[in-house]
C-alpha positions in Angstrom: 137.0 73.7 270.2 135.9 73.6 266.6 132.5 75.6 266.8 132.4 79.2 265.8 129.7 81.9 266.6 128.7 82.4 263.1 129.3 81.7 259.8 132.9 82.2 258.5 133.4 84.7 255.4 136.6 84.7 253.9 138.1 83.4 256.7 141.7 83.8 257.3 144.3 81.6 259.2 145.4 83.7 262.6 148.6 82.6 262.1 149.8 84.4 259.4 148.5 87.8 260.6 149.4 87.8 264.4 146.0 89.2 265.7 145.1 86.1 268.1 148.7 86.7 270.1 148.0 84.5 273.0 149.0 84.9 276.4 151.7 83.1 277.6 151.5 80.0 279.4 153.0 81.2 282.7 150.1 84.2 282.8 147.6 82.0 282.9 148.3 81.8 286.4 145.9 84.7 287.4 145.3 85.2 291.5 141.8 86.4 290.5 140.2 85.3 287.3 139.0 87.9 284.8 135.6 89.6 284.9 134.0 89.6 282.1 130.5 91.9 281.4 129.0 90.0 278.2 126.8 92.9 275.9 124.3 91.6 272.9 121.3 91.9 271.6 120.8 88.7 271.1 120.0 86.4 274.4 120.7 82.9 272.9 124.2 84.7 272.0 125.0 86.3 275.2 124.4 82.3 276.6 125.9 80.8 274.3 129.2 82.9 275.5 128.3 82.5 279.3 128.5 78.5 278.4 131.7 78.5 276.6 133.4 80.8 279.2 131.7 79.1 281.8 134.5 76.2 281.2 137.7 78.2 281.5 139.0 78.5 285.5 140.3 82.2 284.8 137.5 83.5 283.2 133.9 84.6 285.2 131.2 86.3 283.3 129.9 88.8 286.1 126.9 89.8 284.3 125.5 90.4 280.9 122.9 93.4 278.9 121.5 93.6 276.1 121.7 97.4 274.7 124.2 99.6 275.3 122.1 101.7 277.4 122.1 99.0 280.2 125.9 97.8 279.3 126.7 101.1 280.9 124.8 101.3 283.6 125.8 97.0 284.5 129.6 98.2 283.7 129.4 101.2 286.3 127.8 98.6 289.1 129.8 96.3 288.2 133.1 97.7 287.6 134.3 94.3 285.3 137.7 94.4 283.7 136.4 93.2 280.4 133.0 94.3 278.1 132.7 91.8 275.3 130.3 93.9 273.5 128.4 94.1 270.1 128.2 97.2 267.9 125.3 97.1 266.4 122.0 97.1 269.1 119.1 98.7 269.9 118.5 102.1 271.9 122.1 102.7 272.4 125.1 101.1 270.2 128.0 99.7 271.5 130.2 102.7 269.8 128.4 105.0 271.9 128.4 102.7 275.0 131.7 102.5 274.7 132.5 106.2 275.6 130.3 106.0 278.1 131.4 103.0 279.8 135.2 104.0 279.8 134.2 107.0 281.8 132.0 105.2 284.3 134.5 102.2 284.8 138.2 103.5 283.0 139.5 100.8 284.1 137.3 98.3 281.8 139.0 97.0 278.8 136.2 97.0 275.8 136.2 94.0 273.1 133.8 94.9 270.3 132.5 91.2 268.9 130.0 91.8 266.0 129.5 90.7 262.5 130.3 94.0 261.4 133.4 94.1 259.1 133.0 98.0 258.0 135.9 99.9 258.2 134.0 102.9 259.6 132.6 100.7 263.0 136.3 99.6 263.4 137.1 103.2 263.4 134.9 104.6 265.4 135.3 101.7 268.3 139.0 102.4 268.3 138.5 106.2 268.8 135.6 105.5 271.7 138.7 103.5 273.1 137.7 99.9 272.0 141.1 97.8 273.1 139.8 94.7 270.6 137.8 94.3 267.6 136.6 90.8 266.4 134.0 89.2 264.1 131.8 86.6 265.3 133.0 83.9 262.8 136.6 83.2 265.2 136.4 79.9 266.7 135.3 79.7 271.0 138.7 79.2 272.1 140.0 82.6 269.9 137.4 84.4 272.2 138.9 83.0 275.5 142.7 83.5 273.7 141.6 86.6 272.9 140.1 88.1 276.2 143.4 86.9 278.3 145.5 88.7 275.7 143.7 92.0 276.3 143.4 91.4 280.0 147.5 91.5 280.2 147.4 94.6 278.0 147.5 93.8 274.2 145.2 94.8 271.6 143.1 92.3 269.7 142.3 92.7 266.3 140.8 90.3 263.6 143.1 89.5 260.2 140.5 90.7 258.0 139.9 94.2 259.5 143.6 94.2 260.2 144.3 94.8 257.0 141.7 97.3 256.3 143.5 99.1 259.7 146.8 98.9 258.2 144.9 100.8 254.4 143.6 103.2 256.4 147.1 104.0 258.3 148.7 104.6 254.9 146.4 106.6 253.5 146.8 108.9 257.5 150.4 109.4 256.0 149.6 110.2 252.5 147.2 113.3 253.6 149.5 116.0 253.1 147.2 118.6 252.9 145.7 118.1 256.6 146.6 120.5 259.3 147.9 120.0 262.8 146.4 122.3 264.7 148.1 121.3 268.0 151.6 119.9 268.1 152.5 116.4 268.9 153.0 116.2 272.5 156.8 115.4 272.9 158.1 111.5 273.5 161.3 110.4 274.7 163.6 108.5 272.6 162.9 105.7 274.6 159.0 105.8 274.4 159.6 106.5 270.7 161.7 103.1 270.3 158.3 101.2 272.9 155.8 102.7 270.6 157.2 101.6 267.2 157.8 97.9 268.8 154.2 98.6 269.5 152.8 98.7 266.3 154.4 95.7 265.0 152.0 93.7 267.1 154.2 92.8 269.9 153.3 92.2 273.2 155.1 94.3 276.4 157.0 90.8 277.1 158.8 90.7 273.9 159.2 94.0 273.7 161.4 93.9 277.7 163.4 91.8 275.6 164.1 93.4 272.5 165.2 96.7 274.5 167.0 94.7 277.6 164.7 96.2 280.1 162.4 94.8 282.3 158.3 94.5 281.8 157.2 96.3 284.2 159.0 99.1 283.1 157.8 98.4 279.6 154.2 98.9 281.1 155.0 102.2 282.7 156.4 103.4 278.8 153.1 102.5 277.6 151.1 104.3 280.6 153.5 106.9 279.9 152.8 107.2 275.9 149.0 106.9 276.7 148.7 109.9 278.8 151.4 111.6 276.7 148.9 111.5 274.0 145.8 111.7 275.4 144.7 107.9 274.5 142.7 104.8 275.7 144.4 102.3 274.1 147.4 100.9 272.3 146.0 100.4 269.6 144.5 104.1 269.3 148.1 105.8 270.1 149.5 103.4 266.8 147.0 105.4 264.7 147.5 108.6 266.5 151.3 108.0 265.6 150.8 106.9 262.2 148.8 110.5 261.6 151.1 112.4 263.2 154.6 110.5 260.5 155.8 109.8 264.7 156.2 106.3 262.9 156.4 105.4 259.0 155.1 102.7 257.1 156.8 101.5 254.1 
């Protein structure tokens, strides 16, 4: 599909930045397809989305709010395995709803989709344990591409703030003057090698390869790393390592 959820600023091809990694064709093979809780202010938009997902088999929108305040409470009845939320709405923002919801339903995988393209929202949703962070202009089928990518465990990021992400990393390792004030929990050599494939964007498939082991053991690194480290995301434990120089960018 061609259309697109609003109007497209500087926008850059996915292909040269890796954000929109699709699943694989053999995953789309789900037993049960993925529930998704839709979250905006904006009613026409939260149909709009309920249309468009509508036609994918492996997709069902569960339910749908429109303030953070009732995202929480339709995400605790609910329990879906993906909030496609907004950050910027009324009486409770999707920042805040975010922390919330990943203690009512932990298991819920949060996709922040909002015109926002400040570097502080971005931020902020990946500390409150956003797993994906996209601007309205990507195309319909990037939002589908981009919710089956999550629900098998990756973390979605637009190019543009991408690049902001990857500023903001560099200038974590260039703060010498900040102090640690607890040291960084201990990973194996192993998790160590997992988390640096990681944070070159690539997903737990490629990475089984790369080392020769299987995937599901690459999944229980990752668990492993995340609980190591006190995170909700993938994404979150690249920046964690980033501030602590557990990895280096040149």
């Amino acid at each position: 599909m061609a259309d697109t959820f609003g109007p497209v600023r500087d926008a850059n091809d996915s292909d040269d930045s890796g954000a929109y990694t699709g699943a694989d064709a053999d995953d789309a093979a789900r037993k049960e397809p993925i529930r998704v809780l839709v979250v905006d202010d904006h009613a026409l938009f939260r149909r709009g989305l309920e249309i468009v997902l509508a036609q994918e088999e492996d997709i069902q929108v569960i339910g749908e709010a429109g303030d953070g305040s009732e995202a929480v409470d339709k995400a605790a009845d609910l329990l879906p395995d993906i909030v496609l939320m907004d950050v910027r709405m009324p009486k409770r923002g999707g920042i805040e709803a975010c922390t919330a919801i990943k203690e009512v339903a932990p298991s819920a995988k949060i996709i922040m989709l909002t015109i926002s393209d400040e570097e502080a929202d971005l931020y902020e949703a990946i500390k409150a344990g956003a797993t994906g962070y996209l601007l309205k202009e990507i195309s319909t089928d990037e939002v589908a591409t981009a919710i089956r990518a999550v629900a098998d465990g990756q973390s979605q990021i637009s190019p543009s703030m991408a690049s902001k992400l990857l500023t903001e990393f560099k200038s974590m390792i260039q703060r010498t003057d900040e102090r640690r004030l607890v040291p960084a929990p201990r990973l194996t050599d192993r998790e160590l090698e997992v988390l640096k494939l990681v944070a070159t964007g690539m997903n737990n498939r490629d990475i089984a390869k790369e080392l020769f082991i299987s995937e599901n053991t690459v999944k229980n690194h990752v668990r492993n790393i995340l609980e190591k480290l006190q995170l909700h995301s993938r994404m979150e434990a690249v920046v964690y390592a980033m501030r602590e120089k557990i990895l280096e960018i040149r």
